[in-house]
C-alpha atoms as an extended CHARMM CRD file, in Angstrom:
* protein
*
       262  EXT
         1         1  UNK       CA             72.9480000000      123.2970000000       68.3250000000  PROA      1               0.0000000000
         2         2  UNK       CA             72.2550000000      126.4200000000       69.9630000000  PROA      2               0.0000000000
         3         3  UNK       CA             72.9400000000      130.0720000000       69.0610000000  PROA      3               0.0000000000
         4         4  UNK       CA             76.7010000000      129.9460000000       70.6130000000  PROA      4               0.0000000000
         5         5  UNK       CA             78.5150000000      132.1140000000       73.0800000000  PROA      5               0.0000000000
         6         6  UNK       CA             81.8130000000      130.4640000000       73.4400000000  PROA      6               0.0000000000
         7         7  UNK       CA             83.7270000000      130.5220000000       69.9090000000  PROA      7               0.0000000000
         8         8  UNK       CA             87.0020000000      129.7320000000       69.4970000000  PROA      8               0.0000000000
         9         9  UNK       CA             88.1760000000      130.7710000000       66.1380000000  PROA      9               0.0000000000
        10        10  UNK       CA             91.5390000000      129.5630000000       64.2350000000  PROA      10              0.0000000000
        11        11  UNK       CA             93.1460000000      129.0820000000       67.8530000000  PROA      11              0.0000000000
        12        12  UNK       CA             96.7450000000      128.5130000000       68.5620000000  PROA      12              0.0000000000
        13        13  UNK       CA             97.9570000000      128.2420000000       71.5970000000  PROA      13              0.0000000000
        14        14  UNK       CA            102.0240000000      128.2810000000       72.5630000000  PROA      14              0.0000000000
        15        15  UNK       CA            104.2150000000      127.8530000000       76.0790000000  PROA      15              0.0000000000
        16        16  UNK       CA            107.0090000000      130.2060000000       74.8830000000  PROA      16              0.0000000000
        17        17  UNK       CA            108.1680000000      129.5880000000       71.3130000000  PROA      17              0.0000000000
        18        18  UNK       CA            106.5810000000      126.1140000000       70.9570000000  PROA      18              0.0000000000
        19        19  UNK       CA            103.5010000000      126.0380000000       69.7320000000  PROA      19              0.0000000000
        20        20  UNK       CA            101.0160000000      123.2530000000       71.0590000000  PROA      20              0.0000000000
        21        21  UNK       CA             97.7690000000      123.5690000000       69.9170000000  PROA      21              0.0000000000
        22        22  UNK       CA             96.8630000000      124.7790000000       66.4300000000  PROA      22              0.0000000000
        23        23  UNK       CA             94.5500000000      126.2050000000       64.4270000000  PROA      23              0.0000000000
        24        24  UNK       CA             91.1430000000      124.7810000000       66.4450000000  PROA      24              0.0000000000
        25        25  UNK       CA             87.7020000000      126.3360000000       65.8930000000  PROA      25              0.0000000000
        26        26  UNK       CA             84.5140000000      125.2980000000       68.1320000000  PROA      26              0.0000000000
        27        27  UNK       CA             82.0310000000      127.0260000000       69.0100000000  PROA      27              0.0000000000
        28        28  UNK       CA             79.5590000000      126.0480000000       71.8100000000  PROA      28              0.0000000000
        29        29  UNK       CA             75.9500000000      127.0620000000       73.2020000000  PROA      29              0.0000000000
        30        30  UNK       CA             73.5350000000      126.7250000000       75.8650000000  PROA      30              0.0000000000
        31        31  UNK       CA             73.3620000000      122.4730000000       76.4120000000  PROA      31              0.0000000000
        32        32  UNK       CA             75.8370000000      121.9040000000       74.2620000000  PROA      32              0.0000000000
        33        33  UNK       CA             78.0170000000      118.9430000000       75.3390000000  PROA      33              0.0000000000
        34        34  UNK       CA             81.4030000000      118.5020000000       73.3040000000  PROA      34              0.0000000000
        35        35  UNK       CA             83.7130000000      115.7650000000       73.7870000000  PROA      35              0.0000000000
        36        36  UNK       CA             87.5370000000      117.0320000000       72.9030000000  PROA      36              0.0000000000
        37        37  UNK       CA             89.5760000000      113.3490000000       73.1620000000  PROA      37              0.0000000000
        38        38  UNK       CA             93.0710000000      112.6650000000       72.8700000000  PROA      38              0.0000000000
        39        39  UNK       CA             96.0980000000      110.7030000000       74.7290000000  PROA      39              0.0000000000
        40        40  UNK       CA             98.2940000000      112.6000000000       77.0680000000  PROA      40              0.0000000000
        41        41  UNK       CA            100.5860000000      115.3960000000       75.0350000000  PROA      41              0.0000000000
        42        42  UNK       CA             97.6500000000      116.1950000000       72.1520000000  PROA      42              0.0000000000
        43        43  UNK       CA             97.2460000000      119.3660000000       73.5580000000  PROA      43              0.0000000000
        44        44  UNK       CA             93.4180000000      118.9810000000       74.6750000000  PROA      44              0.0000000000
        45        45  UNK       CA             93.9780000000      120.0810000000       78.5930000000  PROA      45              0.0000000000
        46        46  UNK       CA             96.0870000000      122.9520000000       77.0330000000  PROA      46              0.0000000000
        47        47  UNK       CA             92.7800000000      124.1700000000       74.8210000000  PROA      47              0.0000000000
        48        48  UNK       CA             90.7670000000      123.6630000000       77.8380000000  PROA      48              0.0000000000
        49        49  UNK       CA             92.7830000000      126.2800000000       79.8600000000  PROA      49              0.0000000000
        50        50  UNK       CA             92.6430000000      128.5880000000       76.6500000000  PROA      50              0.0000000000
        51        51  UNK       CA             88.7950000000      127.9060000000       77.0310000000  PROA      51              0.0000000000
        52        52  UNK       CA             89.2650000000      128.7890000000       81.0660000000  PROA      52              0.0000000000
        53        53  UNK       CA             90.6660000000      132.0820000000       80.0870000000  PROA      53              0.0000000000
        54        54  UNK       CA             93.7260000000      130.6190000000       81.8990000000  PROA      54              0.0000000000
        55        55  UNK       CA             96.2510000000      130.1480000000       79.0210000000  PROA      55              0.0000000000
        56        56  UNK       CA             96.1250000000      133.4280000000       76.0760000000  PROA      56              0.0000000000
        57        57  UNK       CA             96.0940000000      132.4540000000       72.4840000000  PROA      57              0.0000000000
        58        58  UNK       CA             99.4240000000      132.4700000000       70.7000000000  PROA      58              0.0000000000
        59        59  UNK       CA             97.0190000000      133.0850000000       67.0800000000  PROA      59              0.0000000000
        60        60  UNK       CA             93.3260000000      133.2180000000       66.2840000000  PROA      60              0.0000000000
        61        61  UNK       CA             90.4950000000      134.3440000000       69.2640000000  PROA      61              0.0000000000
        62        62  UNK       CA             88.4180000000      132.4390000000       72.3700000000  PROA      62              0.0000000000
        63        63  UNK       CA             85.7910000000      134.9900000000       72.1800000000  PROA      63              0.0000000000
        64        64  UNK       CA             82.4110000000      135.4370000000       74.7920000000  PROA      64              0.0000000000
        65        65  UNK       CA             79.2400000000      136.5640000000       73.6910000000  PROA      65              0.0000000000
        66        66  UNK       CA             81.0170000000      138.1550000000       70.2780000000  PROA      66              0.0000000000
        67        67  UNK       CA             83.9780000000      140.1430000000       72.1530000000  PROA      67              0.0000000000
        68        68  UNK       CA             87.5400000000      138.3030000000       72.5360000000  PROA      68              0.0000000000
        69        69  UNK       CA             88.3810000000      137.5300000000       75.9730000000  PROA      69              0.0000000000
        70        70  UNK       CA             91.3290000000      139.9310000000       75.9670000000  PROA      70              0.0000000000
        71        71  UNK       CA             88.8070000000      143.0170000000       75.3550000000  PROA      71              0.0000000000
        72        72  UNK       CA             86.0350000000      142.2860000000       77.8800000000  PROA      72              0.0000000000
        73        73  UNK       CA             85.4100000000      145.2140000000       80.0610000000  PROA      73              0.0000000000
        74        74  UNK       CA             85.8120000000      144.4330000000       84.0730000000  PROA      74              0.0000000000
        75        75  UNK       CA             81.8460000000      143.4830000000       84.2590000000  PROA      75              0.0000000000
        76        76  UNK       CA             81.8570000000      141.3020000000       81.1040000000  PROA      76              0.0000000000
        77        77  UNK       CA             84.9210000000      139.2970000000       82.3950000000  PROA      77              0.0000000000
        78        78  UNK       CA             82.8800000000      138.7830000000       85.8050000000  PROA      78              0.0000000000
        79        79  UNK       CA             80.0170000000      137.2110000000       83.8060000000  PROA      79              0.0000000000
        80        80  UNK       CA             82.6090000000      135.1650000000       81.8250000000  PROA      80              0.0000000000
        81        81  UNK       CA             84.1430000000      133.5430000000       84.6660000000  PROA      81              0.0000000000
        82        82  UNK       CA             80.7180000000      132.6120000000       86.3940000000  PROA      82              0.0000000000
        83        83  UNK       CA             79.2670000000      131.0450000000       83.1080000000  PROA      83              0.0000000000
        84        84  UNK       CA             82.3910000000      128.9860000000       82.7890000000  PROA      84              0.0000000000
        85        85  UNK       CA             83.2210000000      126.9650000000       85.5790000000  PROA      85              0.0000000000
        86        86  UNK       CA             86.1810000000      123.9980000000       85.8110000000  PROA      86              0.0000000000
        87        87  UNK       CA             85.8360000000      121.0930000000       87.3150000000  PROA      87              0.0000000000
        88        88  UNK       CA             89.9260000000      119.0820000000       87.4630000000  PROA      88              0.0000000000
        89        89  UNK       CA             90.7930000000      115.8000000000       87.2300000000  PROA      89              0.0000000000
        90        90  UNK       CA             90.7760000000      115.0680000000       91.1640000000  PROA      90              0.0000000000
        91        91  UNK       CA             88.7350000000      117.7900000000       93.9260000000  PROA      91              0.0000000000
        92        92  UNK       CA             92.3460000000      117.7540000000       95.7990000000  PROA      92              0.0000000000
        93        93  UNK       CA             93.0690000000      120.5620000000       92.5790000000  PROA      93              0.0000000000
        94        94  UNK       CA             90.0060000000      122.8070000000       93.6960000000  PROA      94              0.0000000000
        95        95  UNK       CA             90.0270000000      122.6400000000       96.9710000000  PROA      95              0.0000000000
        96        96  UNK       CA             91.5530000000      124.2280000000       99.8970000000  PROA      96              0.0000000000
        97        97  UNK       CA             93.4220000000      121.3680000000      102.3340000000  PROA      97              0.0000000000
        98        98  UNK       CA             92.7550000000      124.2380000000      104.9380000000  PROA      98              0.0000000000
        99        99  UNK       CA             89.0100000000      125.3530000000      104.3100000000  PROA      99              0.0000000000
       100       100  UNK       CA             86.1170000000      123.0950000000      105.3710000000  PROA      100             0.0000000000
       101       101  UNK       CA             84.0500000000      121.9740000000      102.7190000000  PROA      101             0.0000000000
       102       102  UNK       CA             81.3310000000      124.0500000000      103.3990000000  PROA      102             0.0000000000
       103       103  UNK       CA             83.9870000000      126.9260000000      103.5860000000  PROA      103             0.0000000000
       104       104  UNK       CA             84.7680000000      125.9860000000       99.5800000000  PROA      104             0.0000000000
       105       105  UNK       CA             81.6860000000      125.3080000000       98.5460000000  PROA      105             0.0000000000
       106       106  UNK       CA             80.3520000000      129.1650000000      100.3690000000  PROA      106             0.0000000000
       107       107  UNK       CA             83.1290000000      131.1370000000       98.9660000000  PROA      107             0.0000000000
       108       108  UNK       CA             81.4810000000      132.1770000000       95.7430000000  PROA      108             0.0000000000
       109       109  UNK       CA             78.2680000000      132.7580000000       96.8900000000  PROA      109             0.0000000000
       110       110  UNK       CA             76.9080000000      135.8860000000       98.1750000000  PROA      110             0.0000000000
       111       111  UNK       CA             74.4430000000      136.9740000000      101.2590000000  PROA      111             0.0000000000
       112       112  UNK       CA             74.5610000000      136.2220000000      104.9710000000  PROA      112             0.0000000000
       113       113  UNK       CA             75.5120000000      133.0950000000      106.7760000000  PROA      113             0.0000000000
       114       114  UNK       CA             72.1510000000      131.7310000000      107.2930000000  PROA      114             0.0000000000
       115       115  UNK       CA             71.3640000000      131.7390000000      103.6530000000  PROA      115             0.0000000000
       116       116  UNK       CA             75.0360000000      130.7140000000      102.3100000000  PROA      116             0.0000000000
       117       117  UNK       CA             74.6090000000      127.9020000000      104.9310000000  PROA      117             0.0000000000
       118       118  UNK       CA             71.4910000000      126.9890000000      103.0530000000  PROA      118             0.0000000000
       119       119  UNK       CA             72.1760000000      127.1960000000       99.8050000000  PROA      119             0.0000000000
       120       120  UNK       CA             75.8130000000      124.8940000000      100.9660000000  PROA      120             0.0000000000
       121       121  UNK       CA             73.3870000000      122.3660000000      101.7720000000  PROA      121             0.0000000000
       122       122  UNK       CA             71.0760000000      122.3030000000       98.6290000000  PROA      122             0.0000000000
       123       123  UNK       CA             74.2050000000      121.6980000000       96.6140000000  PROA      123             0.0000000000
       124       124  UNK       CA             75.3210000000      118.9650000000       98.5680000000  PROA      124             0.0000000000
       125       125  UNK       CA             72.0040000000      117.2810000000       98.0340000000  PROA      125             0.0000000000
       126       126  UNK       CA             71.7510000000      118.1120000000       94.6640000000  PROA      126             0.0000000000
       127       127  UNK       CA             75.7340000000      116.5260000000       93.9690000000  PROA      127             0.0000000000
       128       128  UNK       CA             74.2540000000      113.0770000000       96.3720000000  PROA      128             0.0000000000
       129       129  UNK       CA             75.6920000000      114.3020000000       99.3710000000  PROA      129             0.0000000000
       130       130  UNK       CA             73.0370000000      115.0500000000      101.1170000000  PROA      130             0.0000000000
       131       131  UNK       CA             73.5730000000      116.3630000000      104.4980000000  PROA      131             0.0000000000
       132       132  UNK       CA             71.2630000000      114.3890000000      105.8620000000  PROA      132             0.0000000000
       133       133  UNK       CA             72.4780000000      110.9190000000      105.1230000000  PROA      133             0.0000000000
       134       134  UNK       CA             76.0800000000      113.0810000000      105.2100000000  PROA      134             0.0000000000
       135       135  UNK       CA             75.9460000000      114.2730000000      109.0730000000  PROA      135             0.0000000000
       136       136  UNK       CA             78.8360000000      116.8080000000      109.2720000000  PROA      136             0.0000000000
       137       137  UNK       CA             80.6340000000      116.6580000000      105.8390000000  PROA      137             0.0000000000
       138       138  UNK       CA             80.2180000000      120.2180000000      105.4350000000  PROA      138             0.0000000000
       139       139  UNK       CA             82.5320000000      120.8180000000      108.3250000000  PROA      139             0.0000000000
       140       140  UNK       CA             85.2590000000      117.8880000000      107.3590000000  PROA      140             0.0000000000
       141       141  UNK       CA             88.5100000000      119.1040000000      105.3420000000  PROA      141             0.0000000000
       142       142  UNK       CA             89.1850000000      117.3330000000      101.7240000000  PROA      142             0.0000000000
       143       143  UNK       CA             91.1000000000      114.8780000000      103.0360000000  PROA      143             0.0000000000
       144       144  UNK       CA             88.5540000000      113.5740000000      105.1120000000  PROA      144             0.0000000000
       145       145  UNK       CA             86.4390000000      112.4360000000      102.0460000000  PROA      145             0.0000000000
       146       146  UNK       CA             86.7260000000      110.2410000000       99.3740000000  PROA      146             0.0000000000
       147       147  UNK       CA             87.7630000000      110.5530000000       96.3180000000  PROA      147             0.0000000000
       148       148  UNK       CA             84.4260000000      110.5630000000       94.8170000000  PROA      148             0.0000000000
       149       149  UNK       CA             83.1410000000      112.5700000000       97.3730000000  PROA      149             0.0000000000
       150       150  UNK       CA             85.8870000000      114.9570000000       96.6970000000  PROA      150             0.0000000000
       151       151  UNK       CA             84.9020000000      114.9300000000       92.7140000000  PROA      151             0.0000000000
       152       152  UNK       CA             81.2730000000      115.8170000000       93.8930000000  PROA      152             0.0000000000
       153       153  UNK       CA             82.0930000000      118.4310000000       96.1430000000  PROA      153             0.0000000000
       154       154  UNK       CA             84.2040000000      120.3020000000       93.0000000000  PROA      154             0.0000000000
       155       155  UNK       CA             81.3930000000      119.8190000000       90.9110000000  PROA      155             0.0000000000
       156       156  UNK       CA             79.2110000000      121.4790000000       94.0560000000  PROA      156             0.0000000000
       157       157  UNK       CA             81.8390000000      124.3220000000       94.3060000000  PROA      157             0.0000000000
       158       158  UNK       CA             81.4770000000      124.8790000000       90.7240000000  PROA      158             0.0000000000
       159       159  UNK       CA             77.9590000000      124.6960000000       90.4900000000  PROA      159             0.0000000000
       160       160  UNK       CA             76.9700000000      127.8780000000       93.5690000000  PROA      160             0.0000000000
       161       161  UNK       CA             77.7190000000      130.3510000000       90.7450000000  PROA      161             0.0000000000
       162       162  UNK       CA             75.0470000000      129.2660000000       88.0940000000  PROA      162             0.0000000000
       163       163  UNK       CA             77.5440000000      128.6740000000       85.6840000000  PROA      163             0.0000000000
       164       164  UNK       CA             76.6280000000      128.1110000000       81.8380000000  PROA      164             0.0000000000
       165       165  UNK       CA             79.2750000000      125.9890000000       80.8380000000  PROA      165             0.0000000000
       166       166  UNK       CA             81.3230000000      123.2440000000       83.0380000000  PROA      166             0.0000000000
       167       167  UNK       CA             84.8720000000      122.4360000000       81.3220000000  PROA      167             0.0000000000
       168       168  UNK       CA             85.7420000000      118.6820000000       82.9260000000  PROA      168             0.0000000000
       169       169  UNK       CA             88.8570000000      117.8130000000       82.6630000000  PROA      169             0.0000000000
       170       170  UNK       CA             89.3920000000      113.9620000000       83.1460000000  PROA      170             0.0000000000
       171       171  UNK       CA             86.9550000000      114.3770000000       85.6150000000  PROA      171             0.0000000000
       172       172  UNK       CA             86.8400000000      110.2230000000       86.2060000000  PROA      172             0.0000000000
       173       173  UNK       CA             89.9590000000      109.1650000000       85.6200000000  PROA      173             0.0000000000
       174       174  UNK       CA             91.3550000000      108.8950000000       89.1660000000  PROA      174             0.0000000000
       175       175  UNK       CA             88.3590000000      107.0260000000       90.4490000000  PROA      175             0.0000000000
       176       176  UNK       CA             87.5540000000      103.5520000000       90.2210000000  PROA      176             0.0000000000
       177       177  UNK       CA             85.2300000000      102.4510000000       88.0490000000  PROA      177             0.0000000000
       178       178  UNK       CA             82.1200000000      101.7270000000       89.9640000000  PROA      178             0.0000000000
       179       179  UNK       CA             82.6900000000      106.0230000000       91.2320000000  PROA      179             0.0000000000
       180       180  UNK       CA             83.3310000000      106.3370000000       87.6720000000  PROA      180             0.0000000000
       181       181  UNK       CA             79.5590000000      105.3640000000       86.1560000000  PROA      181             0.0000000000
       182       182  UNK       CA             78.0440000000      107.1120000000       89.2810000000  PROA      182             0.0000000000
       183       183  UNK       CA             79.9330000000      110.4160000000       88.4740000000  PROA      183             0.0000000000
       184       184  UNK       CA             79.3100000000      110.0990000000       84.9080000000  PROA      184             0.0000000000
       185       185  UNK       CA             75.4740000000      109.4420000000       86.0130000000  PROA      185             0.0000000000
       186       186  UNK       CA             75.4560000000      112.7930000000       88.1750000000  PROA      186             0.0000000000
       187       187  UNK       CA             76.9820000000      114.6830000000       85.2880000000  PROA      187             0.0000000000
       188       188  UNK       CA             74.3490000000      113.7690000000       82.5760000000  PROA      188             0.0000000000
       189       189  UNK       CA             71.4250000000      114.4520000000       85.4000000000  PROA      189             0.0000000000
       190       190  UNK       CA             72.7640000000      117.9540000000       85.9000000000  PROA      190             0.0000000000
       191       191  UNK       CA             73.5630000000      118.8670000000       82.6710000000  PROA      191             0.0000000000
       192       192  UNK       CA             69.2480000000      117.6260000000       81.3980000000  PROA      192             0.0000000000
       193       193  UNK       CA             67.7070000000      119.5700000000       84.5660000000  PROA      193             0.0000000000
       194       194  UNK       CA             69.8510000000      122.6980000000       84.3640000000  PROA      194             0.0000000000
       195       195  UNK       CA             70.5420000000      123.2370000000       80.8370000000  PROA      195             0.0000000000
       196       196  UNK       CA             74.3190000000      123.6210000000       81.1070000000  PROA      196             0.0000000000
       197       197  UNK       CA             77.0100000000      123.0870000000       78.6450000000  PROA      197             0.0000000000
       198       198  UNK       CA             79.5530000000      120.4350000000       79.0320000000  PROA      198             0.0000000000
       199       199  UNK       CA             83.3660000000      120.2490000000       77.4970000000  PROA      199             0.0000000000
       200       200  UNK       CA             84.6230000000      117.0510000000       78.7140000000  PROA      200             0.0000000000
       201       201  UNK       CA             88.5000000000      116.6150000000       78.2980000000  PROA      201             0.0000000000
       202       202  UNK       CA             89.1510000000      112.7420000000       78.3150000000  PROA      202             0.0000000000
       203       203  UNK       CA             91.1490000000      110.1740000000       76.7190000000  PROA      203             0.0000000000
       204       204  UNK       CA             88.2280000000      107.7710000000       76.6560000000  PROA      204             0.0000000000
       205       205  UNK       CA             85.7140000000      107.6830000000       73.6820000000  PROA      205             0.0000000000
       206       206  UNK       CA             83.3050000000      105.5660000000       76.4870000000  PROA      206             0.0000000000
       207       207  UNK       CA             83.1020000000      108.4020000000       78.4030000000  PROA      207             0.0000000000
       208       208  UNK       CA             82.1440000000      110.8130000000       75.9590000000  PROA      208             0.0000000000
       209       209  UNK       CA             79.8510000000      108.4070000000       74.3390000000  PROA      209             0.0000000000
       210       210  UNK       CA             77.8350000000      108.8710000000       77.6930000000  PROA      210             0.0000000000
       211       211  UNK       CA             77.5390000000      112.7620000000       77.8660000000  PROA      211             0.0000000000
       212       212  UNK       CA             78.6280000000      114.2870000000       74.7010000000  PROA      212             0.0000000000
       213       213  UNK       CA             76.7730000000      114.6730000000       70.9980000000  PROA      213             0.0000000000
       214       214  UNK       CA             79.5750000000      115.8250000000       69.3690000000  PROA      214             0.0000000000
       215       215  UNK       CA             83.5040000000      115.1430000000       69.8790000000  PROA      215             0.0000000000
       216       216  UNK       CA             86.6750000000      116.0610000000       68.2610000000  PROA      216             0.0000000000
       217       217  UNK       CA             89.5520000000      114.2620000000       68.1710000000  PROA      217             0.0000000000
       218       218  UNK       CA             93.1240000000      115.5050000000       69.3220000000  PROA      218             0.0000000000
       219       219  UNK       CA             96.4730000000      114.1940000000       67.9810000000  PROA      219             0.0000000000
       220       220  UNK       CA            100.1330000000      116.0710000000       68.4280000000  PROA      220             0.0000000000
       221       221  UNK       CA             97.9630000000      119.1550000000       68.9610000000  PROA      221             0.0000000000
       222       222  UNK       CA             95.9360000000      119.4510000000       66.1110000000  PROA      222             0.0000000000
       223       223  UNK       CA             92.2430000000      118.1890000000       65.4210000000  PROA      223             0.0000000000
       224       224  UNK       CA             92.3290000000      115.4590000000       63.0920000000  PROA      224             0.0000000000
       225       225  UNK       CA             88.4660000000      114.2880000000       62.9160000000  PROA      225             0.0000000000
       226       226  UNK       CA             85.3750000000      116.2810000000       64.2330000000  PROA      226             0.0000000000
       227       227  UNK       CA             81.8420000000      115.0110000000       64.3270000000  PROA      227             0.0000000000
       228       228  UNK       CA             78.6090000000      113.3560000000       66.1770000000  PROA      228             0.0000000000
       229       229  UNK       CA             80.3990000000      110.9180000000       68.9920000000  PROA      229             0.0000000000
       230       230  UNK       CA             78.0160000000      107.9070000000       67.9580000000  PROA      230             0.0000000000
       231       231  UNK       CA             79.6880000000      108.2800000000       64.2960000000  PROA      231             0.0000000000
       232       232  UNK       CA             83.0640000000      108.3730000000       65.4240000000  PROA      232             0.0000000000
       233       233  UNK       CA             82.5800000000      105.3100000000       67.5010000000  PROA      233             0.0000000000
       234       234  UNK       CA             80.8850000000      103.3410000000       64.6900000000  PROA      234             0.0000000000
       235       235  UNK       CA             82.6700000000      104.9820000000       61.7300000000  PROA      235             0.0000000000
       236       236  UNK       CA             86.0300000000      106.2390000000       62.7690000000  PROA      236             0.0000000000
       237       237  UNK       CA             88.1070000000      107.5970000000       59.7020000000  PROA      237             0.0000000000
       238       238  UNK       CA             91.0610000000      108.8890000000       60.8420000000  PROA      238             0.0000000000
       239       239  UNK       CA             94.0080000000      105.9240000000       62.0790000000  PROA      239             0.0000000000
       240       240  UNK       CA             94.3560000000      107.5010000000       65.5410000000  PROA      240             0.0000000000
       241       241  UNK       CA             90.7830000000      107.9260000000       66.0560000000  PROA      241             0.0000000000
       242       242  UNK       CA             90.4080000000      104.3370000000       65.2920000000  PROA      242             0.0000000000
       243       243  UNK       CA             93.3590000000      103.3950000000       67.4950000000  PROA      243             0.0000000000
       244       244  UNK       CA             91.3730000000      105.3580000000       70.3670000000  PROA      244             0.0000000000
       245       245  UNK       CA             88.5800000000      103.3200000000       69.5070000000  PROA      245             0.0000000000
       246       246  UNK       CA             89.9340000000      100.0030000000       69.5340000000  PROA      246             0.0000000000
       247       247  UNK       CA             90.9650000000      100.6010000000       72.8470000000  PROA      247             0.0000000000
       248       248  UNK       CA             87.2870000000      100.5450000000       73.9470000000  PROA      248             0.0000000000
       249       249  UNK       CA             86.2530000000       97.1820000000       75.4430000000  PROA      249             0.0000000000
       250       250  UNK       CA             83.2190000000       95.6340000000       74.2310000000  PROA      250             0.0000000000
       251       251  UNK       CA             81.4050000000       93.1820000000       76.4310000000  PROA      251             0.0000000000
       252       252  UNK       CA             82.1550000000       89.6310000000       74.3570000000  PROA      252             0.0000000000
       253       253  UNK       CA             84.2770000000       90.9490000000       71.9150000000  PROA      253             0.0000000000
       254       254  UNK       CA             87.9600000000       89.8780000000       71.2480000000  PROA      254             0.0000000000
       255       255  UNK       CA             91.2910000000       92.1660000000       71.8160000000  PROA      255             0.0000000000
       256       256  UNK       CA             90.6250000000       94.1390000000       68.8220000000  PROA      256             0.0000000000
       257       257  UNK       CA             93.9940000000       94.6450000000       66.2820000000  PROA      257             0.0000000000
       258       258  UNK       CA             95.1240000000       97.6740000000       66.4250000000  PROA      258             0.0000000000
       259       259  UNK       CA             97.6770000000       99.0180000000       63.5930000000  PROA      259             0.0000000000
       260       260  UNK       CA            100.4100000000      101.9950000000       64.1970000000  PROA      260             0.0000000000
       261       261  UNK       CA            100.3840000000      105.4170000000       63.3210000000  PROA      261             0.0000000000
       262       262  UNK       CA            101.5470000000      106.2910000000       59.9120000000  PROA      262             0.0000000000
């Protein structure tokens, strides 16, 4: 693990009185990759928004470079939100219906036309959307693409500021499965050629297993088991973790029993 930059340290998070998320430390680096898994309602698309700056902490810190996000000065806070980028669940969340892709992809990039222009198109190619097996999808709107095409322009869009860290949330899980592994193939190129961190928010341990070393595991808001993703795929400890488990399919294997909650 690298010398980290992200920390978040005894971290509660709460939508008015009700607290959601508690108590959660992590702490991540430059190409660290950090699955945090759960079902719906375990509270891991709530810590991602704390992680986002989106969401403040009800208890404990989310704190950049050493200084809580509450008490970066206005310069600070601009670096912040460049080296930590979303990417949502489905592009239709990040982009603009009335923008043109190209228009999206531009808006956080600086300099004239002519090089904005160019550096639009060396994303595209660099997400597989190369504009020139892609004639004119810079000027289509999002619901001219498809969904994957959609996903890969978000991940495009997030990627013209040089970010340090990408937070995915369910970033496959409206696509079918064949735009699924492709995705999930662009993902774990980007993050080995540029270095970049990766906090993938998922309900599948498969997915993780693909582009995270370490995971931690989610349940009625709290983290109930933390460790490398290979171990908690081969050795799970906690019941839920093995209930998320058993829902993995393996190729040949039977429908695996799977016993309730205490």
């Amino acid at each position: 693990m690298s010398e980290p930059w992200l920390v978040a340290d005894g971290l509660s998070l709460a939508y008015g009185r009700t607290t959601v998320v508690h108590d959660v430390d992590l702490a991540l680096g430059d190409g660290d990759t950090l699955g945090i898994v759960g079902e719906s309602g375990s509270g891991k698309s709530t810590l991602a928004r704390a992680l986002l700056g989106l969401l403040p902490p009800s208890g404990g810190t989310v704190s950049f470079s050493g200084t809580p996000l509450g008490r970066l000065s206005r310069a600070e806070r601009g670096e912040y939100r460049r080296s930590v980028q979303p990417v949502f669940q489905d592009g239709v969340e990040t982009l603009d219906p009335r923008m043109t892709i190209g228009d999206s992809i531009a808006e956080g990039l600086r300099g004239g036309r002519a090089a904005r222009d160019a550096r639009v198109r060396e994303l595209l190619a660099d997400v597989g959307l190369d504009p020139r097996s892609h004639p004119g999808l810079a000027q289509r709107r999002p619901h001219e693409l498809s969904g994957g095409q959609r996903q890969r322009v978000g991940i495009a869009r997030a990627l013209a500021v040089e970010p340090r860290l990408l937070v995915l949330d369910e970033p496959t899980s409206a696509l079918d499965v064949t735009v699924q592994a492709r995705i999930i193939e662009l993902l774990d190129r980007l993050r080995a050629e540029r270095g970049l961190a990766l906090v993938l928010i998922t309900h599948d341990l498969a997915v993780v297993d693909r582009l995270c070393e370490r995971s931690l595991v989610m349940y009625d808001g709290r983290v109930v088991e933390r460790g490398r993703t290979r171990d908690l795929l081969t050795r799970p400890e906690h019941p839920y973790t093995r209930r998320l488990r058993a829902a993995v399919p393996e190729l040949g294997g039977g429908i695996p029993e799977v016993q309730p909650l205490p």
